[in-house]
PyMOL Python script that loads the backbone (N, CA, C, O; Angstrom):
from pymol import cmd

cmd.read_pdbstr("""\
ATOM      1  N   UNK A   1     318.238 -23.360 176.793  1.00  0.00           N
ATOM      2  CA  UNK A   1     318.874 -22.273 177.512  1.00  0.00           C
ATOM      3  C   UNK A   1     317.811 -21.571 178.351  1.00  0.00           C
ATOM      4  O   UNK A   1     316.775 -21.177 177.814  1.00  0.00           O
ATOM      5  N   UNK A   2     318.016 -21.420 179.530  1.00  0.00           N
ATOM      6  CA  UNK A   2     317.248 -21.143 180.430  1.00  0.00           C
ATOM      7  C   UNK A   2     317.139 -19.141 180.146  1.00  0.00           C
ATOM      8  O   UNK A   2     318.148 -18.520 179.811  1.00  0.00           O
ATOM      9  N   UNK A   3     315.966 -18.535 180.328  1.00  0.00           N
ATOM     10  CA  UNK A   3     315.917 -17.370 180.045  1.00  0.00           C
ATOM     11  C   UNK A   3     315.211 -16.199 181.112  1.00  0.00           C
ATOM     12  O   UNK A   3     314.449 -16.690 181.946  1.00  0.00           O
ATOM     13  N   UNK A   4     315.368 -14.908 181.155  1.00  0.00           N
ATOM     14  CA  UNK A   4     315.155 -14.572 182.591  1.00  0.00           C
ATOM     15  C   UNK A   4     314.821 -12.887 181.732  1.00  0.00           C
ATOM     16  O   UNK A   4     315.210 -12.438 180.654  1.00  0.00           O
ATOM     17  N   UNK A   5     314.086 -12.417 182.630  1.00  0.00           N
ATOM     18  CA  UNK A   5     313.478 -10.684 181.900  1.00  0.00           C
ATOM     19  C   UNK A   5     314.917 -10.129 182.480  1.00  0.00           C
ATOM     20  O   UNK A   5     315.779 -10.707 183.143  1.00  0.00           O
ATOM     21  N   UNK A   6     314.842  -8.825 181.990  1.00  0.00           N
ATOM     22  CA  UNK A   6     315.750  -7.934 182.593  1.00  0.00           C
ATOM     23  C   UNK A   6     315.494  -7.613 183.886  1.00  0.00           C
ATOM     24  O   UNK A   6     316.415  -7.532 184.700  1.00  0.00           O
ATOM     25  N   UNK A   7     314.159  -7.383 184.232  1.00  0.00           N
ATOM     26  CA  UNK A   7     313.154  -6.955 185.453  1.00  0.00           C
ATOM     27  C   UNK A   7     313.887  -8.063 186.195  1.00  0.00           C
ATOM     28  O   UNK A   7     314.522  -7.644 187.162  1.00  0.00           O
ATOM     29  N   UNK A   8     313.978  -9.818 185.908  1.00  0.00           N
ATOM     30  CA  UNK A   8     314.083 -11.142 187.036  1.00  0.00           C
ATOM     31  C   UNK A   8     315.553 -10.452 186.960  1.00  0.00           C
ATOM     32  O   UNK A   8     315.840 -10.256 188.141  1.00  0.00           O
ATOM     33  N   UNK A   9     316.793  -9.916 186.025  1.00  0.00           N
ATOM     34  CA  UNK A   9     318.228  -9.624 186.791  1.00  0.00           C
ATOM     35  C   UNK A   9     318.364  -9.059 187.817  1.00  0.00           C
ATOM     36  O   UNK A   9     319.019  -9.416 188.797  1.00  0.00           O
ATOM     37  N   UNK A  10     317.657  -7.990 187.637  1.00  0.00           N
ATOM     38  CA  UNK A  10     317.752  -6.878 188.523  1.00  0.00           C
ATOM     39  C   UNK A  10     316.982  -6.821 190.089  1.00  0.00           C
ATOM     40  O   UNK A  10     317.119  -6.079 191.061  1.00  0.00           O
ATOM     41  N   UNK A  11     316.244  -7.820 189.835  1.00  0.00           N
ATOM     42  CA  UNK A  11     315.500  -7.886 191.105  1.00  0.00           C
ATOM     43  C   UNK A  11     316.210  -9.174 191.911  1.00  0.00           C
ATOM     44  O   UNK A  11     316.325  -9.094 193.134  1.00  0.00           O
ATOM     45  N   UNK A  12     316.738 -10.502 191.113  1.00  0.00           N
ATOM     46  CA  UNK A  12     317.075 -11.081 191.714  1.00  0.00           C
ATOM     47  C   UNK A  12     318.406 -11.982 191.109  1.00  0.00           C
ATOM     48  O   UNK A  12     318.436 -12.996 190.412  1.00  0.00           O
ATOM     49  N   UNK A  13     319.206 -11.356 191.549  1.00  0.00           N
ATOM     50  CA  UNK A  13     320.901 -11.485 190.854  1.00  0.00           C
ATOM     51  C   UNK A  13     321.312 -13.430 191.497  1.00  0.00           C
ATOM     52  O   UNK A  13     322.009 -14.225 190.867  1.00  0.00           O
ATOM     53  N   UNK A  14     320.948 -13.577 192.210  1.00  0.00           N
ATOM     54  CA  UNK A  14     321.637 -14.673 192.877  1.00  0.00           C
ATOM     55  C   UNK A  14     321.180 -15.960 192.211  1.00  0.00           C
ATOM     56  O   UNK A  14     321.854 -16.949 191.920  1.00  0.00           O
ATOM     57  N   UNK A  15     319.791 -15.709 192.020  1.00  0.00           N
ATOM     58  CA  UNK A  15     319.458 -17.134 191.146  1.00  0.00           C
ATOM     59  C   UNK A  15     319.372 -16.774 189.395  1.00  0.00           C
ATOM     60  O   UNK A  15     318.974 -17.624 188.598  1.00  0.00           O
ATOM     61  N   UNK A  16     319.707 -15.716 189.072  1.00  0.00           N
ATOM     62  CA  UNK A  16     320.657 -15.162 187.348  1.00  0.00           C
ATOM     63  C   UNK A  16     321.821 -15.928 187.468  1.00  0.00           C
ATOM     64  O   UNK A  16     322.125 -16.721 186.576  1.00  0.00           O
ATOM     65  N   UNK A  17     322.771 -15.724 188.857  1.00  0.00           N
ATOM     66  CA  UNK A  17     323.704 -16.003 188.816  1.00  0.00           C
ATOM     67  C   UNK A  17     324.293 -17.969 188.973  1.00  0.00           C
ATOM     68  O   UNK A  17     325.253 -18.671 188.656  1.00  0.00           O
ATOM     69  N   UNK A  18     323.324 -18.058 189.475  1.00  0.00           N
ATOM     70  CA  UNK A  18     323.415 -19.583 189.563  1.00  0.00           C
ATOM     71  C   UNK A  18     323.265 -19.998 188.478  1.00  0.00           C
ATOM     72  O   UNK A  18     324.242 -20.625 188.065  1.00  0.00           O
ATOM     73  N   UNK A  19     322.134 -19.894 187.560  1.00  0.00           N
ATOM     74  CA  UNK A  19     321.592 -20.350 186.733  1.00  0.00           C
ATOM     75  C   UNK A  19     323.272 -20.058 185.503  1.00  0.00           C
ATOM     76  O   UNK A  19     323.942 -20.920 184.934  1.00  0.00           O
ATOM     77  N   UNK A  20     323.408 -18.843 185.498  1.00  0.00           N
ATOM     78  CA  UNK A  20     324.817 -19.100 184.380  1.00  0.00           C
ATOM     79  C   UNK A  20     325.902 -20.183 184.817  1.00  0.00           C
ATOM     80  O   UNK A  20     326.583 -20.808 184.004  1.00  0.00           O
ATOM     81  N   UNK A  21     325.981 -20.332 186.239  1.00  0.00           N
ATOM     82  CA  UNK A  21     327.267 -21.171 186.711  1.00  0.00           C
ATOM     83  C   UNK A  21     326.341 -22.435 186.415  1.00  0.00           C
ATOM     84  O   UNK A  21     326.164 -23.114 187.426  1.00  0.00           O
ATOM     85  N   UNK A  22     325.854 -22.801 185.529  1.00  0.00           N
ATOM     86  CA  UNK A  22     325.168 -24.219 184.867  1.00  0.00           C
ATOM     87  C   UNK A  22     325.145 -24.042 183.420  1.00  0.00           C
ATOM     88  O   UNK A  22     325.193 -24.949 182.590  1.00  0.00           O
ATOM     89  N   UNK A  23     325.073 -22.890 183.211  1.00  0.00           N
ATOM     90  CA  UNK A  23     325.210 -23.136 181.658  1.00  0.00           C
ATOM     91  C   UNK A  23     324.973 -21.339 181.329  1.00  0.00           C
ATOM     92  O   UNK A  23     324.663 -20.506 182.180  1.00  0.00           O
ATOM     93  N   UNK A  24     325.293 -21.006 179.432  1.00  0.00           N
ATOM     94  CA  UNK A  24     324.362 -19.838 179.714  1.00  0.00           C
ATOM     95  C   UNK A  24     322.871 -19.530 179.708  1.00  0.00           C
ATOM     96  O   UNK A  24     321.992 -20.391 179.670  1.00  0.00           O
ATOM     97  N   UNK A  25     322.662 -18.105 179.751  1.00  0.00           N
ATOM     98  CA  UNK A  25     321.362 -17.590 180.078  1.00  0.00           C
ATOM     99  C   UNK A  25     320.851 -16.704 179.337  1.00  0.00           C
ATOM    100  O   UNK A  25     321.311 -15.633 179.732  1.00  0.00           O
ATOM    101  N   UNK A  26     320.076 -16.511 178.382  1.00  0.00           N
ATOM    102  CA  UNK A  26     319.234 -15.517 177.378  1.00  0.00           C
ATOM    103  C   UNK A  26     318.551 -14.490 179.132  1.00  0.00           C
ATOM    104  O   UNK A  26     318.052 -14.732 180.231  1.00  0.00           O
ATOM    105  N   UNK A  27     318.954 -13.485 178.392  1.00  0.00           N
ATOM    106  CA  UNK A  27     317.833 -11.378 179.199  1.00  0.00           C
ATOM    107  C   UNK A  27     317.215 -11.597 178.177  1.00  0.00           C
ATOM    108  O   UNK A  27     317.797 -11.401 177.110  1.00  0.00           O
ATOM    109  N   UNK A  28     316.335 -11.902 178.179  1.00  0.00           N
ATOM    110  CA  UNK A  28     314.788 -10.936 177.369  1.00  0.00           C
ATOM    111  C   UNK A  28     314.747  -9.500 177.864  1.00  0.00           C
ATOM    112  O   UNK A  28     315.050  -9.315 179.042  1.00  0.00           O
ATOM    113  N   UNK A  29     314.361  -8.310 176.999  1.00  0.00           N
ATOM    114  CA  UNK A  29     313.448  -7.298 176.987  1.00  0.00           C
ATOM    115  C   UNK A  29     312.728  -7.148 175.855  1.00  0.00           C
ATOM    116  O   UNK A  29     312.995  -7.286 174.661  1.00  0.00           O
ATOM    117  N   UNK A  30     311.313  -6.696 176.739  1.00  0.00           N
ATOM    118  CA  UNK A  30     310.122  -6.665 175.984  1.00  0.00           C
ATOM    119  C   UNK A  30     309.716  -7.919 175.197  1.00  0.00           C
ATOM    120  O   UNK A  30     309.200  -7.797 174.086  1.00  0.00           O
ATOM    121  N   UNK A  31     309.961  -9.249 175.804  1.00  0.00           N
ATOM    122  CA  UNK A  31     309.743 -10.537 175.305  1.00  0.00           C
ATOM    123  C   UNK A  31     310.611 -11.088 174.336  1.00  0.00           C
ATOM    124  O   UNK A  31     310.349 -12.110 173.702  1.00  0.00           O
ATOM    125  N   UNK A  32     311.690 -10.386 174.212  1.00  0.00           N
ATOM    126  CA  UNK A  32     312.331 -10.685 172.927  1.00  0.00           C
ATOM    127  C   UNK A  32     313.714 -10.774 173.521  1.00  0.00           C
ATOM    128  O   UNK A  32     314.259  -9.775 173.990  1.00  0.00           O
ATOM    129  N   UNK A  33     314.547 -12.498 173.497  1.00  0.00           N
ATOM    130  CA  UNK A  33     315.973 -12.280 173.325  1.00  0.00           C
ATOM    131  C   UNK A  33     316.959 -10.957 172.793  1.00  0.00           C
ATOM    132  O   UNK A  33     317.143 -10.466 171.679  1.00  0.00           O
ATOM    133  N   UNK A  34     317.555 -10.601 174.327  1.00  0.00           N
ATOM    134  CA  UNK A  34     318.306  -9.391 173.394  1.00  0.00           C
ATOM    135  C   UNK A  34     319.912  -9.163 174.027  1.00  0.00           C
ATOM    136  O   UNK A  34     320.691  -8.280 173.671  1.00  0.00           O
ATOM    137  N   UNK A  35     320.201 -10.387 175.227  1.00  0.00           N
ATOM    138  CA  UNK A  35     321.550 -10.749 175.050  1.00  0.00           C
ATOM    139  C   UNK A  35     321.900 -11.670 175.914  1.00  0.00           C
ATOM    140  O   UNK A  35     321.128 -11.710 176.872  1.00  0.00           O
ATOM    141  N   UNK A  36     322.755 -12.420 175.954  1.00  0.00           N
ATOM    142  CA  UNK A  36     322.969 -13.811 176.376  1.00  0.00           C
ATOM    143  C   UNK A  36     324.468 -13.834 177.683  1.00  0.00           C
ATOM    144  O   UNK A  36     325.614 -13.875 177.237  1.00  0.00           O
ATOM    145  N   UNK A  37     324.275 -13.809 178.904  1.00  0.00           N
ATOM    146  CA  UNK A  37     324.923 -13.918 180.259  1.00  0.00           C
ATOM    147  C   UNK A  37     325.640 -15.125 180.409  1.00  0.00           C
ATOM    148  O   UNK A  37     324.851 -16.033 180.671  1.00  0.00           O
ATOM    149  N   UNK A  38     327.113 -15.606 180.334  1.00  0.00           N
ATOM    150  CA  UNK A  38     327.659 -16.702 180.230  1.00  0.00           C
ATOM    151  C   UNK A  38     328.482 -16.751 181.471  1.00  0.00           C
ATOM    152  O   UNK A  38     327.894 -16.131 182.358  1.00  0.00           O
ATOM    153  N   UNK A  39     329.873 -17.361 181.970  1.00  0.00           N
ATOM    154  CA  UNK A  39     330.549 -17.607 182.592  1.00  0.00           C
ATOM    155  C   UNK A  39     331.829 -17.454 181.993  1.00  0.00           C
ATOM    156  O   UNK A  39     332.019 -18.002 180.907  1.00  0.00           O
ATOM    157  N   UNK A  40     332.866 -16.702 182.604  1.00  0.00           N
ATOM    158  CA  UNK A  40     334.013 -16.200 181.701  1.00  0.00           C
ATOM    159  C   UNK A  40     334.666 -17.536 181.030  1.00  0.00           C
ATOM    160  O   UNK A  40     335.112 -17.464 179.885  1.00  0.00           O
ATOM    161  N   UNK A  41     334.715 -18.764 181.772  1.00  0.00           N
ATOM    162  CA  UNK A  41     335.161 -20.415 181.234  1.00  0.00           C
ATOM    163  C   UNK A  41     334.442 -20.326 179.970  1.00  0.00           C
ATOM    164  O   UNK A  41     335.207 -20.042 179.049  1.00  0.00           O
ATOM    165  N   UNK A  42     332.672 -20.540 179.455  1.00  0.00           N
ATOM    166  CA  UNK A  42     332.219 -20.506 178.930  1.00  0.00           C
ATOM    167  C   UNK A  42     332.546 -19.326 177.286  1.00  0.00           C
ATOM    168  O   UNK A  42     332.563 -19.701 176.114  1.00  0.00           O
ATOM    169  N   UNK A  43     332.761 -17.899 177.832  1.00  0.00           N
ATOM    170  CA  UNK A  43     333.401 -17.259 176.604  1.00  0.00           C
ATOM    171  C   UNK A  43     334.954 -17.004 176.576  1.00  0.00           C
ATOM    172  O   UNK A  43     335.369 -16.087 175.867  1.00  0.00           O
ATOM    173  N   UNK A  44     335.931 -17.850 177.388  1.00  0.00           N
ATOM    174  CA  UNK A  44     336.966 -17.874 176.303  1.00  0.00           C
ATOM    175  C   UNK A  44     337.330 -19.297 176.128  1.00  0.00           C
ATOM    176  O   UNK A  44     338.548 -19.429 176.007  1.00  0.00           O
ATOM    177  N   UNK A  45     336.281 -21.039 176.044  1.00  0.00           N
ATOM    178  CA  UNK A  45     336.259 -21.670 175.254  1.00  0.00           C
ATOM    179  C   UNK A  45     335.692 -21.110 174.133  1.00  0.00           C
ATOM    180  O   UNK A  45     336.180 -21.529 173.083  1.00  0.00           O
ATOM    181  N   UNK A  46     334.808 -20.289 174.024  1.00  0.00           N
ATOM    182  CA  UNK A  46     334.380 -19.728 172.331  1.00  0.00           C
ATOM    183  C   UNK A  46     335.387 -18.983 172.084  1.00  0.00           C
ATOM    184  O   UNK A  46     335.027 -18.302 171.124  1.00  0.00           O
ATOM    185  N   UNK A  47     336.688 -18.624 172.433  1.00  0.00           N
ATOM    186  CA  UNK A  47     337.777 -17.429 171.799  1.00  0.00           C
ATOM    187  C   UNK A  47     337.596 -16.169 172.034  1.00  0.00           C
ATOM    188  O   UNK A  47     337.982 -15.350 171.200  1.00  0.00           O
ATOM    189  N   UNK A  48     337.034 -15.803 173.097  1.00  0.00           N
ATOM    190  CA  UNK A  48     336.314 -14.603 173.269  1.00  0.00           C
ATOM    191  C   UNK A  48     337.606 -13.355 173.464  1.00  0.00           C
ATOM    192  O   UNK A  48     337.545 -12.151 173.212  1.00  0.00           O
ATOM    193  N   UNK A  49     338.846 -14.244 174.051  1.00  0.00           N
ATOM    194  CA  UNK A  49     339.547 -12.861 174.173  1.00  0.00           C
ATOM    195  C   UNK A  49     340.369 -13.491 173.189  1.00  0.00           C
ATOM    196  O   UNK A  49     341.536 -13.663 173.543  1.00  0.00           O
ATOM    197  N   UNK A  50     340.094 -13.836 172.171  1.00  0.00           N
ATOM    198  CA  UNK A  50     341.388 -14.443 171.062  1.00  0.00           C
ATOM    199  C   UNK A  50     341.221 -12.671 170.142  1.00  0.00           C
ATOM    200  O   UNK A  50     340.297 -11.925 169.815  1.00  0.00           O
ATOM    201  N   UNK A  51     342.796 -12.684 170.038  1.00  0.00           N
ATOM    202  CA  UNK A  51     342.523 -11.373 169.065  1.00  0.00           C
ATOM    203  C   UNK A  51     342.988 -12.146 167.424  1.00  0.00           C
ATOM    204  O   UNK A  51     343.940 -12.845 167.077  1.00  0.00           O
ATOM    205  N   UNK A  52     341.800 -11.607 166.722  1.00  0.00           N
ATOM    206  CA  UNK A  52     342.111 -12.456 165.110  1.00  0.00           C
ATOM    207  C   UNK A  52     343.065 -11.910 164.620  1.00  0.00           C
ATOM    208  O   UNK A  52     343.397 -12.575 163.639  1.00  0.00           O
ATOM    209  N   UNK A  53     344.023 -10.642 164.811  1.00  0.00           N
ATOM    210  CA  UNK A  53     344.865 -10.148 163.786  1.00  0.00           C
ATOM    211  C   UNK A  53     346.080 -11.249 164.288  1.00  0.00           C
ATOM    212  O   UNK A  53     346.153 -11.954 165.294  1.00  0.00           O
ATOM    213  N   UNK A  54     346.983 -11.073 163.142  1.00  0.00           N
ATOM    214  CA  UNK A  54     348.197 -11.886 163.204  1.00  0.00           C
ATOM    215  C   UNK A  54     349.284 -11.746 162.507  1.00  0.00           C
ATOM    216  O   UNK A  54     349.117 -12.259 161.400  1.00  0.00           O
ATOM    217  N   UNK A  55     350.324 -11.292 162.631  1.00  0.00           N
ATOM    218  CA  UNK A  55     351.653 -10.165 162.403  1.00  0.00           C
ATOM    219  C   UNK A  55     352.426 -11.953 161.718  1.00  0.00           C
ATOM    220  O   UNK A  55     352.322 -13.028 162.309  1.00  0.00           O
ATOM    221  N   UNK A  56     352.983 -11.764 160.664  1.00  0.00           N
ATOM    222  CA  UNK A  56     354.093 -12.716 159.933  1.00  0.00           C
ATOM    223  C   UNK A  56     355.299 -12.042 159.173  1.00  0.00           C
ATOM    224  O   UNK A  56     355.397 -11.110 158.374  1.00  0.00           O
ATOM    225  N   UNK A  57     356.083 -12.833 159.713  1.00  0.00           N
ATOM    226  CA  UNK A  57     357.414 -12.201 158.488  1.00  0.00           C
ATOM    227  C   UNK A  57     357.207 -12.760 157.115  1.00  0.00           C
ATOM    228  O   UNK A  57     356.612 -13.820 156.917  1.00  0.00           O
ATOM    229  N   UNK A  58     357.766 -11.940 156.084  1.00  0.00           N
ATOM    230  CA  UNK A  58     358.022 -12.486 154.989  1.00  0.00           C
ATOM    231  C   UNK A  58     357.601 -14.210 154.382  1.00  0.00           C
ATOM    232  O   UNK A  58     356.733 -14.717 153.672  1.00  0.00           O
ATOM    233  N   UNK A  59     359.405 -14.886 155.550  1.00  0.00           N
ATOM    234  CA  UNK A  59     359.180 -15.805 155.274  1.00  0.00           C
ATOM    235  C   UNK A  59     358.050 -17.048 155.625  1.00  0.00           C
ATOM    236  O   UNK A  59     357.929 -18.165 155.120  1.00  0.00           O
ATOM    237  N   UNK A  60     357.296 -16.384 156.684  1.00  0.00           N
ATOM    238  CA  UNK A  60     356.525 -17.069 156.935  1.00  0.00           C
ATOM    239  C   UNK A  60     355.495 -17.279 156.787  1.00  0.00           C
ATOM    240  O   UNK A  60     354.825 -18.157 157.330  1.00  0.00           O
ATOM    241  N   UNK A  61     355.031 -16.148 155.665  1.00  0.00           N
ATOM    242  CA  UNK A  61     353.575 -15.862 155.425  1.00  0.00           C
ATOM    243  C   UNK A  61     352.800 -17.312 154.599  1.00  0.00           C
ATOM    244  O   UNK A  61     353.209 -18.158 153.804  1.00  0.00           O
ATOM    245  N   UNK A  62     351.512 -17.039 155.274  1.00  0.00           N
ATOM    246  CA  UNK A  62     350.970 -18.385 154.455  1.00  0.00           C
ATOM    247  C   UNK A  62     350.268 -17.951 152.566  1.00  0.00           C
ATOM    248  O   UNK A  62     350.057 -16.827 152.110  1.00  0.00           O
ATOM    249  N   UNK A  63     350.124 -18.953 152.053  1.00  0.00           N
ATOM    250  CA  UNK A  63     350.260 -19.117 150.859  1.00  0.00           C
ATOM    251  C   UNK A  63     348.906 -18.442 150.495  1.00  0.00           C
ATOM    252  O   UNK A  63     349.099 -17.467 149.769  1.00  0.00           O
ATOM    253  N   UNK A  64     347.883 -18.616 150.716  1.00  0.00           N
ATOM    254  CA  UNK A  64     346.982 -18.018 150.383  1.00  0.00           C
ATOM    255  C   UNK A  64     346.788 -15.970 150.656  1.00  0.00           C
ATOM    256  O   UNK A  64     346.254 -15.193 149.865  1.00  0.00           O
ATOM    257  N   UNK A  65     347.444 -15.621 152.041  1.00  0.00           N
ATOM    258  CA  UNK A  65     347.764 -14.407 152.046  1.00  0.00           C
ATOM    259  C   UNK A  65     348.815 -13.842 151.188  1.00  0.00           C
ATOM    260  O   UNK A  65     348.795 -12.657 150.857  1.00  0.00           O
ATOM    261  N   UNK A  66     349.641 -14.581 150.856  1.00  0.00           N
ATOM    262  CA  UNK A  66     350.920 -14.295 149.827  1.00  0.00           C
ATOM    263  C   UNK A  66     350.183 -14.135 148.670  1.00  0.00           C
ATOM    264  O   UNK A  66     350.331 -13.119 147.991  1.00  0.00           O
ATOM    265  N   UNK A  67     349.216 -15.222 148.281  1.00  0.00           N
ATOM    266  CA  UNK A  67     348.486 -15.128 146.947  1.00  0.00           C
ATOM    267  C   UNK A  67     347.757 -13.508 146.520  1.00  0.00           C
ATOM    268  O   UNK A  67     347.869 -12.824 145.502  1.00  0.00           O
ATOM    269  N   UNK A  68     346.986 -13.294 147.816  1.00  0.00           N
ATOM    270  CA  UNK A  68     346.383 -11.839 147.696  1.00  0.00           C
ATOM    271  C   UNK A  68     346.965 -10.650 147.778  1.00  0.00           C
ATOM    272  O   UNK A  68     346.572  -9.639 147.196  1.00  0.00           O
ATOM    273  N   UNK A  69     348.065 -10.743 148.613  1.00  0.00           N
ATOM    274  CA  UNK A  69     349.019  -9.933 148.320  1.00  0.00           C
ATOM    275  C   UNK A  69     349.966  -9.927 147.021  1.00  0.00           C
ATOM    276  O   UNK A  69     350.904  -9.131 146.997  1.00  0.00           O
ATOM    277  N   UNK A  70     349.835 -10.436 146.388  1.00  0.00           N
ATOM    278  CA  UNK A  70     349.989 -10.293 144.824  1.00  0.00           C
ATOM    279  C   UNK A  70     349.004  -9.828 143.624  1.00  0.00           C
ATOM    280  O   UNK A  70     349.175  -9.507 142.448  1.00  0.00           O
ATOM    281  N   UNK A  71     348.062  -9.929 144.355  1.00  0.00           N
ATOM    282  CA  UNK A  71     346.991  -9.481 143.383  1.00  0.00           C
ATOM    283  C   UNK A  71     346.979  -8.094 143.704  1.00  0.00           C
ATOM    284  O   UNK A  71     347.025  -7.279 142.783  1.00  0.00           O
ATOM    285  N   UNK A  72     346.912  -7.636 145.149  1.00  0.00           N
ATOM    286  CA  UNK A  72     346.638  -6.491 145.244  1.00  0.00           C
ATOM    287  C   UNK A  72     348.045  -5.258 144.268  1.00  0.00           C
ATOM    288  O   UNK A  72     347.931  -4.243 143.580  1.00  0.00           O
ATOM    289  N   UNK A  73     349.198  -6.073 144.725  1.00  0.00           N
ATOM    290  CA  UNK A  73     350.499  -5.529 144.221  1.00  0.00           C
ATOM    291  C   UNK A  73     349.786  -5.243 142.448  1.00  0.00           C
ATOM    292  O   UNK A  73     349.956  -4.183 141.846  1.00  0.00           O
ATOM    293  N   UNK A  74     349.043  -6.380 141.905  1.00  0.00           N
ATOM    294  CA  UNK A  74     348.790  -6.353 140.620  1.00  0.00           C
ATOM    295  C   UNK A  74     348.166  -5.283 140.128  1.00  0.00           C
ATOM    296  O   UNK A  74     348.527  -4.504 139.246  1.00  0.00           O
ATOM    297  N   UNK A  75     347.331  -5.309 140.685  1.00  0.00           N
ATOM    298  CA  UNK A  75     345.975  -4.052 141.384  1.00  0.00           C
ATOM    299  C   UNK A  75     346.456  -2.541 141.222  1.00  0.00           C
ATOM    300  O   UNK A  75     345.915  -1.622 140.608  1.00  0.00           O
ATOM    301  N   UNK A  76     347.998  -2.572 142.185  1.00  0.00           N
ATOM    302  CA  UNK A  76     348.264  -1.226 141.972  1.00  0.00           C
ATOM    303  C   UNK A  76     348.982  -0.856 140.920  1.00  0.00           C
ATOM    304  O   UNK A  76     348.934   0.258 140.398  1.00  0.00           O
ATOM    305  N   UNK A  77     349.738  -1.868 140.543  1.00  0.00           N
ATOM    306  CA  UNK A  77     350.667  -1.699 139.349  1.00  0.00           C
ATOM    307  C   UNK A  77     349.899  -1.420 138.017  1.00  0.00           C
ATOM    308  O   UNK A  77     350.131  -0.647 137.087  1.00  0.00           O
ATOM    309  N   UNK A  78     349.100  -2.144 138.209  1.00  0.00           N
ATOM    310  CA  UNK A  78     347.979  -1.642 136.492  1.00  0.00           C
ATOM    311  C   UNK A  78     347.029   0.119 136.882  1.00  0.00           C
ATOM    312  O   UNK A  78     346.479   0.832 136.042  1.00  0.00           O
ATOM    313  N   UNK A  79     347.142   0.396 138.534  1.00  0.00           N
ATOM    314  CA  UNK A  79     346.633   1.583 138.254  1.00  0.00           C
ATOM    315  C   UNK A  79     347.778   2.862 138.377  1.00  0.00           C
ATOM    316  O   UNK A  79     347.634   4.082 138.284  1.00  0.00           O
ATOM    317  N   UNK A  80     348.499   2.346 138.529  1.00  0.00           N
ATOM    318  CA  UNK A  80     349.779   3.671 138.178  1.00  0.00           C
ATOM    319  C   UNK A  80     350.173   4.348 136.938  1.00  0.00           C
ATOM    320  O   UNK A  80     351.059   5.203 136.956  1.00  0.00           O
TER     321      UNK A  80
END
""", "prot")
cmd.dss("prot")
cmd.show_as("cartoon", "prot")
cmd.util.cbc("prot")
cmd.orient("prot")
């Protein structure tokens, strides 16, 4: 992964910018990786705008969330 100071963004955006439309790109400050410049293709093949929550009815809930939701039910029933 090709890497660039904060100082090389700011001074020179056009070849930052090329360089992500090839792949991404590590900003260093103060010599040290401290965040990584991609291409919007690039973060939402990683799921970037995937939202993790996920709403189910009843009948559709999967088995392992059904499972914990019984424990918790258990949970409260022994503290009442």
């Amino acid at each position: 992964m090709r890497a660039f100071t904060t100082v090389e963004l700011l001074r020179d955006l056009p070849s930052v910018t090329a360089a992500v439309a090839r792949g991404p790109v590590t900003i260093t400050r103060h010599r040290k990786p401290r965040y990584v410049l991609m291409a919007m293709e690039d973060y939402a093949r990683l799921g970037g705008n995937a939202d993790p929550r996920r709403a189910y009815e009843t009948a559709t809930l999967p088995d392992d969330l059904r499972a914990e939701l019984a424990t918790i039910a258990e949970l409260d029933a022994d503290g009442a």
